[in-house]
C-alpha positions as CSV (number, residue, x, y, z in Angstrom):
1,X,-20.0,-49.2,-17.2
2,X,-21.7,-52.9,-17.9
3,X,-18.4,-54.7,-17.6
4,X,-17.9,-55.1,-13.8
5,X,-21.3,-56.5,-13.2
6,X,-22.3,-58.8,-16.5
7,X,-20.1,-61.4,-18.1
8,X,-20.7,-61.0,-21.7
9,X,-22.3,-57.6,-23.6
10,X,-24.3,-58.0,-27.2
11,X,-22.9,-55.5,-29.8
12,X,-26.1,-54.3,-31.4
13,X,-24.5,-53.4,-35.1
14,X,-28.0,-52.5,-36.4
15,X,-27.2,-50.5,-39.1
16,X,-25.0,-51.8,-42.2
17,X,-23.9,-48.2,-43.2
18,X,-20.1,-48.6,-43.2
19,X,-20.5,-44.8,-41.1
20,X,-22.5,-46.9,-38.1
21,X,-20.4,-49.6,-37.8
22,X,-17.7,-49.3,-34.9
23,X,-14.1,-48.1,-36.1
24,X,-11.1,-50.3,-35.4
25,X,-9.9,-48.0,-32.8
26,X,-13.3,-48.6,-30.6
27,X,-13.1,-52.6,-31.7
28,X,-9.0,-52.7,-30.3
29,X,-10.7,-50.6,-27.0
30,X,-12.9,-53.2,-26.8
31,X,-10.5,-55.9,-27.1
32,X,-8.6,-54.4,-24.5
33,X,-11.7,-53.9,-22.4
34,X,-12.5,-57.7,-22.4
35,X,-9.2,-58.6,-21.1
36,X,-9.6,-56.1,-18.4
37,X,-12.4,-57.4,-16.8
38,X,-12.8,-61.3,-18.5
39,X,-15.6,-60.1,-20.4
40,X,-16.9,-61.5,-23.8
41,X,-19.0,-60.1,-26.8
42,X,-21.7,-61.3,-29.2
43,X,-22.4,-59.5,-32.0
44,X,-26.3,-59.1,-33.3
45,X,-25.9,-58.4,-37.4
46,X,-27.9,-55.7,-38.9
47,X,-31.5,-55.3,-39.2
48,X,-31.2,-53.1,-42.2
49,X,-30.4,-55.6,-44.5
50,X,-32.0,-59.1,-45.5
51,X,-30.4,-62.1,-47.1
52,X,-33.9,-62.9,-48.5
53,X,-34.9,-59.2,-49.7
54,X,-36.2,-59.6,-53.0
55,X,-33.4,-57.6,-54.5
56,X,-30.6,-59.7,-55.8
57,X,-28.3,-56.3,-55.5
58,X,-29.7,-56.3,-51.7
59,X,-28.9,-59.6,-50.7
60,X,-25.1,-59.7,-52.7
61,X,-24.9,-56.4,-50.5
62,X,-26.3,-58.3,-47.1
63,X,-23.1,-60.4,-47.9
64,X,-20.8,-58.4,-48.0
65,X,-21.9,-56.3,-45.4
66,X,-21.6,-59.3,-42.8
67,X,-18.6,-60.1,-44.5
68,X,-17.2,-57.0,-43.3
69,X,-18.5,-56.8,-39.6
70,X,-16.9,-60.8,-39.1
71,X,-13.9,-59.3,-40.6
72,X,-14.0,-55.8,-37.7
73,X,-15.0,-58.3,-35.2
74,X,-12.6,-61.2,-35.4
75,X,-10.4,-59.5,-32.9
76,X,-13.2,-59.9,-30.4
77,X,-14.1,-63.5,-30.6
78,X,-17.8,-63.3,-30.1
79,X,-19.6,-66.1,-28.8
80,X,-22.2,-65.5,-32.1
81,X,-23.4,-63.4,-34.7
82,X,-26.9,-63.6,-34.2
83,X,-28.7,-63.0,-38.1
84,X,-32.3,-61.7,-38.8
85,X,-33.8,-63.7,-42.1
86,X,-36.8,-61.3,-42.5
87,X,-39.6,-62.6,-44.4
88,X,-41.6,-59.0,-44.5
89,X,-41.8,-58.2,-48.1
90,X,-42.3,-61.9,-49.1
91,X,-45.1,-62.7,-50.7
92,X,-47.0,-66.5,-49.4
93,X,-49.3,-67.1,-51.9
94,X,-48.4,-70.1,-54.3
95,X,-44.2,-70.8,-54.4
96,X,-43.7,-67.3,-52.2
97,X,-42.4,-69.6,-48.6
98,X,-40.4,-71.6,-51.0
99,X,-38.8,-68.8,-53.0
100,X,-38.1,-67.3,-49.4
101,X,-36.5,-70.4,-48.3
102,X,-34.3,-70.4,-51.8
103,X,-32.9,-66.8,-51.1
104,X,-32.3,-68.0,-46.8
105,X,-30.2,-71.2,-48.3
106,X,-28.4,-69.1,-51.1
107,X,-27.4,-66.4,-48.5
108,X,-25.9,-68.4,-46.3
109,X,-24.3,-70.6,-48.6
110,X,-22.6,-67.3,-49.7
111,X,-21.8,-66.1,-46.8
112,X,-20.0,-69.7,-45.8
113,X,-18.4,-69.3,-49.1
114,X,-16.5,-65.9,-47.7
115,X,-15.1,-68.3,-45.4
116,X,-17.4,-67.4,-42.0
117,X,-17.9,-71.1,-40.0
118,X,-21.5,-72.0,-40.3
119,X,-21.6,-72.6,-36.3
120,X,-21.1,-68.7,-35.6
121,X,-24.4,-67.8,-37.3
122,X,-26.9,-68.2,-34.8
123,X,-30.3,-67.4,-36.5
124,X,-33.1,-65.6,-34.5
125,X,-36.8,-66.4,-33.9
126,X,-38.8,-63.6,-35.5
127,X,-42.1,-63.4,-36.2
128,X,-43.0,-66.5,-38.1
129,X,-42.8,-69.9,-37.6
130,X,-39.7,-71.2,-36.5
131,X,-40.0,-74.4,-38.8
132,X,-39.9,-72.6,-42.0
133,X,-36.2,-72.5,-41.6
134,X,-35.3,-75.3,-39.8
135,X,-33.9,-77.5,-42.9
136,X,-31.7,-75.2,-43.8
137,X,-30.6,-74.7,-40.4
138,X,-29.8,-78.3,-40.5
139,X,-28.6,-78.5,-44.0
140,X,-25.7,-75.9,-42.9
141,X,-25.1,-76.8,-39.2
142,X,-26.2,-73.2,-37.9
143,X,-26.5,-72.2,-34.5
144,X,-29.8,-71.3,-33.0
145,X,-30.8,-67.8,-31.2
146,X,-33.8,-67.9,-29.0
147,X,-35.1,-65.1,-28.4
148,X,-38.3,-65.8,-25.8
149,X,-39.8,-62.1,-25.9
150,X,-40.2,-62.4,-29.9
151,X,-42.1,-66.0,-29.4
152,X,-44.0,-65.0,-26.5
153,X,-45.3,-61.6,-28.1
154,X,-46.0,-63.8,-31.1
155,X,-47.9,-66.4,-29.3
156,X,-45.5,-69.5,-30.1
157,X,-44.5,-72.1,-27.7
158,X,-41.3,-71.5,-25.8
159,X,-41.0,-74.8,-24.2
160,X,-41.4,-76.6,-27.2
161,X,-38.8,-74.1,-29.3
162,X,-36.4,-74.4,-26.5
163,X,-37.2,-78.7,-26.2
164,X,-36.4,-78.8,-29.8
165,X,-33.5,-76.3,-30.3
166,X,-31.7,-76.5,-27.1
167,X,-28.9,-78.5,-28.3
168,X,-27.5,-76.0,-31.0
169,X,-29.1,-72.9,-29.2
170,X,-26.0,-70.5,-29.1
171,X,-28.0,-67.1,-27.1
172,X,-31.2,-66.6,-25.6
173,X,-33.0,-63.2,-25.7
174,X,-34.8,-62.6,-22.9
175,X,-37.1,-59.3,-22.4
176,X,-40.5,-58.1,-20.6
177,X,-43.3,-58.1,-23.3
178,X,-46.7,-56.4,-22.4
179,X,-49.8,-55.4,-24.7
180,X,-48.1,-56.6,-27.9
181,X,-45.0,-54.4,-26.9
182,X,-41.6,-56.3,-26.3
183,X,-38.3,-55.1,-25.2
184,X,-39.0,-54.3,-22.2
185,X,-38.3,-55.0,-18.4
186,X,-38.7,-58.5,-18.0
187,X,-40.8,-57.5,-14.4
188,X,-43.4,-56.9,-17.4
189,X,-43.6,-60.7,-17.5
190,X,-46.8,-62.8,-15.8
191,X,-45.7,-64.5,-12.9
192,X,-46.1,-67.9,-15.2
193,X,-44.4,-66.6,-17.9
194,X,-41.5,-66.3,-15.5
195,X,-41.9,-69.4,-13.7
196,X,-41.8,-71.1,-17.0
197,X,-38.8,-69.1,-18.3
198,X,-36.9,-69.9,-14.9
199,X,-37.4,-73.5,-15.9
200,X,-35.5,-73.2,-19.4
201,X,-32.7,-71.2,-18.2
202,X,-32.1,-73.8,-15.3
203,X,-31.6,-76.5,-18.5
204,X,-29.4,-73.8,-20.4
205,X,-25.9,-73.4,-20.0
206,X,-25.2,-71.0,-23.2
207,X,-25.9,-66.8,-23.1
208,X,-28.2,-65.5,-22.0
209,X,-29.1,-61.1,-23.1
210,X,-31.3,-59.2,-21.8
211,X,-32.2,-57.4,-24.7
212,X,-34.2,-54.2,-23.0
213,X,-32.3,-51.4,-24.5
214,X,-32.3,-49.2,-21.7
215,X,-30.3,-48.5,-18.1
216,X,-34.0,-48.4,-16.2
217,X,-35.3,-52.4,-17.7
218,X,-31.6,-53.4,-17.8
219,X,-31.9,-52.7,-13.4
220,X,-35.6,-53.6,-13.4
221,X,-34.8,-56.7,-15.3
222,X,-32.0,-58.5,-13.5
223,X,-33.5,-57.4,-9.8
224,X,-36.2,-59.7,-11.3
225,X,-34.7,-62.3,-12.7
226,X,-32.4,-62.8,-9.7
227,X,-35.7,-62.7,-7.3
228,X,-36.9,-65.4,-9.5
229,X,-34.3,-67.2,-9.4
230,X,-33.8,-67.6,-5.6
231,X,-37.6,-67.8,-5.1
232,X,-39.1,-69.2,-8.0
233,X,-42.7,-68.8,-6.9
234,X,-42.9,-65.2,-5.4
């Protein structure tokens, strides 16, 4: 249904359970579905599990787990796996950031150990400061996901994130975000919020996802984005 009208589709694998994960029989349709109509695929890794959980068990698991899905996926060539590094149950008092940042480094280090190229990781802005992880982003070459509706919701600068990142920014996320809700139609967005978004994507040349989860903001959203984009101040 998407592929006539959008170049590339995000896989949302949000679940780890090997029962949610797509079977090769849907990934080989897919394959064939991408030749059909030039279409490409990135694939967001689950939200379920955590390469910094305090669990040592849970984060071996979070390994193999993306392990497996690069292994389904392969056939596909996404664009990027785009990880979540939560930070929820951590701790911040005393050595709590830097045990957080220990657990981040030691994931990924396993995870490039599996034999996964550190470039296909692209690594999302959540809800805490982006520079928390940037050395380790550094120290193993990853890719960068922006996602503006998580930085706007969360008051951070998305100028400045994009300035900064832009160069090893593999996806944007873009949704609507209204009364502390996000994920939704982008027509949501202030009229300077858009303006301002309008001026990143015009410097971007990478992918771009509308992440609004629904037929109704997927419509809403790119009638608005394409009216901002012709007429940038309407």
């Amino acid at each position: 249904m998407l592929a006539p009208y959008l170049d590339e589709i995000e896989l949302l694998l949000f679940e780890g359970n090997p029962d949610s994960l797509p079977t090769s029989q849907e990934i080989n349709e897919l394959a064939l579905l991408a030749k059909q109509f030039d279409l490409t695929y990135n694939v967001h890794l689950p939200i379920d599990i955590s390469l910094t959980d305090i669990d040592p068990i849970a984060r071996s698991k979070s390994v193999n787990i993306i392990k497996k899905i690069f292994d389904l996926t392969y056939v596909l060539a996404p664009s990027t796996y785009t990880l979540h590094l939560p930070c929820g149950k951590i701790s911040f008092d005393g050595d709590g950031l830097k045990i957080w940042q220990d657990f981040a480094a030691a994931g990924i280090e396993k995870l490039i150990a599996t034999g996964i190229q550190s470039q296909a990781i692209s690594i999302e802005t959540l809800a805490y400061p982006f520079e928390w992880l940037e050395e380790i982003i550094k120290a193993f070459k990853l890719s960068v996901c922006i996602d503006i509706g998580h930085l706007l919701v969360n008051g951070f600068d998305v100028k400045k994130m994009f300035d900064k990142h832009s160069s090893n920014t593999s996806i944007i996320h873009l949704h609507g975000i209204e009364n502390k809700q996000d994920h939704i139609s982008l027509s949501k967005l202030s009229l300077e919020q858009m303006d301002q978004i309008i001026g990143i994507l015009r410097r971007y040349y990478g992918v771009v996802s509308l992440e609004v989860f629904s037929f109704e903001n997927l419509n809403t959203s790119l009638t608005f984005l394409e009216k901002h984009w012709k007429n940038p101040d309407s």
